[in-house]
TORBA-708905 format. One line per 8 residues: number of its first residue (from 1); their letters; for each residue y, z negated, x negated of N, C-alpha, C. Coordinates in nm, 2 decimals, always signed. Layout:
N
NUM) A) Y,Z,X,Y,Z,X,Y,Z,X  ...
//
This chain:
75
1) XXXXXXXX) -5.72,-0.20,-0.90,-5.63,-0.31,-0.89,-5.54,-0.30,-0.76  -5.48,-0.19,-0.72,-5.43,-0.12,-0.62,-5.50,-0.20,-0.47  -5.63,-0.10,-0.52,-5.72,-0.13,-0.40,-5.72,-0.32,-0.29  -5.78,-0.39,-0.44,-5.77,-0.53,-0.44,-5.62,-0.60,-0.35  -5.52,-0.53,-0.45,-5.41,-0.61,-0.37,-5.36,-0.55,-0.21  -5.39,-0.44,-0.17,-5.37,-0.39,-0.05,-5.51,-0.45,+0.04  -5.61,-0.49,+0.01,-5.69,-0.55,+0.09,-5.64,-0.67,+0.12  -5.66,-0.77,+0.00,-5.61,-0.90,+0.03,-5.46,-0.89,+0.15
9) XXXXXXXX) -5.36,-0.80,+0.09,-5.27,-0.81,+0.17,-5.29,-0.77,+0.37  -5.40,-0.66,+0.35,-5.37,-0.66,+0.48,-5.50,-0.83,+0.57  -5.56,-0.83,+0.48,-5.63,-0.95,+0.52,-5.55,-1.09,+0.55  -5.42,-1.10,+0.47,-5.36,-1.21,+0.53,-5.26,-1.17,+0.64  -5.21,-1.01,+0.65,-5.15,-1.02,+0.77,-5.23,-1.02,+0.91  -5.36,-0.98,+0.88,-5.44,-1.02,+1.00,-5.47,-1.16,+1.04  -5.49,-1.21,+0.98,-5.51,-1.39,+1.00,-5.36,-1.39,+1.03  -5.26,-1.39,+0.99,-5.15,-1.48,+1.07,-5.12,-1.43,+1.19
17) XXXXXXXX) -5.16,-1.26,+1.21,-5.18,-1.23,+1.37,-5.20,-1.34,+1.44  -5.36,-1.33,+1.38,-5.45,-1.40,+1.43,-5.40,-1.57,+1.47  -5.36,-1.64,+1.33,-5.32,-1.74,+1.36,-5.19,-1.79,+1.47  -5.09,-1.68,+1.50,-4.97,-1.66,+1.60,-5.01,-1.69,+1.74  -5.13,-1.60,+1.79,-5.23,-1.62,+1.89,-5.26,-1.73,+1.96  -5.31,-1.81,+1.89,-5.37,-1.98,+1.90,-5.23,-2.05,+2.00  -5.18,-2.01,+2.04,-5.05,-2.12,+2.11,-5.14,-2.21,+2.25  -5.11,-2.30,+2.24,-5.23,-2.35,+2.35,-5.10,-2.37,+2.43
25) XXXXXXXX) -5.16,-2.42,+2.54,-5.12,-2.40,+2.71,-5.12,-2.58,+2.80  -5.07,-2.60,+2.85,-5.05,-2.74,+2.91,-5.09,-2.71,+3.05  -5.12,-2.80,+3.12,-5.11,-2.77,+3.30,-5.03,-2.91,+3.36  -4.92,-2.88,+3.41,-4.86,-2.97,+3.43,-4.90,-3.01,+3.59  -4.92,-3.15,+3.65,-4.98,-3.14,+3.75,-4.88,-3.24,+3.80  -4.81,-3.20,+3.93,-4.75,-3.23,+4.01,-4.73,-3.33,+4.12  -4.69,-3.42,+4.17,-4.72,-3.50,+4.27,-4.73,-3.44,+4.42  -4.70,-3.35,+4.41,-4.69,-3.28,+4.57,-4.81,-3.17,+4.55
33) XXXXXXXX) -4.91,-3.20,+4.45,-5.04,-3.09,+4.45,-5.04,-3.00,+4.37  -4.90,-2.92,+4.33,-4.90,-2.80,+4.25,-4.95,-2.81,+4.10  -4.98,-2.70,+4.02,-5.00,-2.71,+3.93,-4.94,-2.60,+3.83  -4.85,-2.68,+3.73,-4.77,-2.52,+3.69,-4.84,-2.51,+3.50  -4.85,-2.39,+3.51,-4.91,-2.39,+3.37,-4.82,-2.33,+3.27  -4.79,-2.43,+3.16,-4.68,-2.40,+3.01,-4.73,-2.30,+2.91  -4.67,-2.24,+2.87,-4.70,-2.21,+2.67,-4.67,-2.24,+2.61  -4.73,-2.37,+2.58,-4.66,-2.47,+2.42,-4.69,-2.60,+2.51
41) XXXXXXXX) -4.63,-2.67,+2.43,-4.65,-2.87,+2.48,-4.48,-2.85,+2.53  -4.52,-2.90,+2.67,-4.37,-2.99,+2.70,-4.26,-3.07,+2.68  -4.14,-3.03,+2.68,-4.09,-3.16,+2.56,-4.04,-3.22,+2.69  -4.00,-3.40,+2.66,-3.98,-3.45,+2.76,-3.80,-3.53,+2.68  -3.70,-3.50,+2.78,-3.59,-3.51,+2.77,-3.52,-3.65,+2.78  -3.47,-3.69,+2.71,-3.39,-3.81,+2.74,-3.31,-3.82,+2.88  -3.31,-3.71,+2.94,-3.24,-3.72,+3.08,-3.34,-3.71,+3.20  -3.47,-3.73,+3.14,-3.56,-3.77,+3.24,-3.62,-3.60,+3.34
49) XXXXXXXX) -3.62,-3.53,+3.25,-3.64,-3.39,+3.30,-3.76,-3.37,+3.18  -3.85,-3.30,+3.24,-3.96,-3.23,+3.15,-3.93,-3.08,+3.09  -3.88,-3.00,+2.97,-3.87,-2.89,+3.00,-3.97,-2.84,+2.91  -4.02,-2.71,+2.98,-4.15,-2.60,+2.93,-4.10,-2.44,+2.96  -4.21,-2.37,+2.91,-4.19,-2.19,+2.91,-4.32,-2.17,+2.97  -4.26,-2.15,+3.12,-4.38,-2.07,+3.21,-4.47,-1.95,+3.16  -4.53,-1.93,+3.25,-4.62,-1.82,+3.24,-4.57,-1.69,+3.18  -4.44,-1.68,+3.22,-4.38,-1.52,+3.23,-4.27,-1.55,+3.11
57) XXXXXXXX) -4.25,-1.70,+3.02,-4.16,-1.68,+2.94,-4.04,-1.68,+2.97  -4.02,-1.80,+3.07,-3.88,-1.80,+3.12,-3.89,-1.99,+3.14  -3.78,-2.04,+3.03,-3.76,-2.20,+2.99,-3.73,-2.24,+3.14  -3.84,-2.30,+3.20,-3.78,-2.43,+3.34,-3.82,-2.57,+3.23  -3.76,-2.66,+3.42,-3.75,-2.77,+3.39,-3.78,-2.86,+3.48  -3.85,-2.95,+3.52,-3.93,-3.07,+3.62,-3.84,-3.16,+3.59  -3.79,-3.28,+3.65,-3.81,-3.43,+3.68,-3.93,-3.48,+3.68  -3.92,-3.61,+3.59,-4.04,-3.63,+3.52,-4.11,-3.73,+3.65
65) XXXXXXXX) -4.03,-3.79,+3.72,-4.06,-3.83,+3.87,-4.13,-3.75,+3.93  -4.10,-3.64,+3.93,-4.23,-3.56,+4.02,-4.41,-3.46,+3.97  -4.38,-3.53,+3.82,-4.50,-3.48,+3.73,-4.58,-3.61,+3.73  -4.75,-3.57,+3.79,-4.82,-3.68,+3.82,-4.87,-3.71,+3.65  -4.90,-3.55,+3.58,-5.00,-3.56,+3.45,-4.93,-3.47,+3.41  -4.97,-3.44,+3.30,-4.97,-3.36,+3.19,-5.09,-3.34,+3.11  -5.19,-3.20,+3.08,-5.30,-3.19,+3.03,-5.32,-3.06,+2.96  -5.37,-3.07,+2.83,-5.37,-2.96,+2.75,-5.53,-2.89,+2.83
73) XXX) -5.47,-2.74,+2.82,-5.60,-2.67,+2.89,-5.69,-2.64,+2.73  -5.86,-2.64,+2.74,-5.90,-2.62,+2.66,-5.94,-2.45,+2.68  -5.91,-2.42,+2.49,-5.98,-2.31,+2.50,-6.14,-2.22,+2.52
//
C-alpha cells in the first residue's frame, strides 16, 4: 500500500514539473526590424505600452506604436 501511494505520488510531482515547463514564448516584432523574444504572452496596457519578461527574466516594456506583430513561437 506504501509502495502504491509513494509511486502515484512521485508520478504527479513529475508531471507538474513537467507541466511548469510548457511556458510558451512570443516574438515580438518591431517596426525598426528587431525582434525581441518574451516568456509568457504579452499583456498590453491601457497606457499604450506592451509589457513582457525577456529572455534573462527581467519585466520590460514597448510602445505599442513601435511593435509591428506579435507571434507565438511554436514548439
Amino acid at each position: 500500500m506504501k509502495k502504491i501511494f509513494l509511486t502515484t505520488f512521485a508520478a504527479i510531482v513529475a508531471l507538474s514539473v513537467l507541466t511548469g515547463c510548457t511556458r510558451t514564448s512570443y516574438a515580438i516584432h518591431t517596426n525598426d526590424g528587431r525582434t525581441i523574444i518574451s516568456d509568457g504572452k504579452p499583456k498590453e496596457s491601457s497606457t499604450g505600452l506592451i509589457g513582457y519578461t525577456d529572455a534573462n527574466g527581467v519585466k520590460q516594456q514597448i510602445n505599442r506604436q513601435d511593435v509591428k506583430e506579435v507571434s507565438e513561437i511554436p514548439h
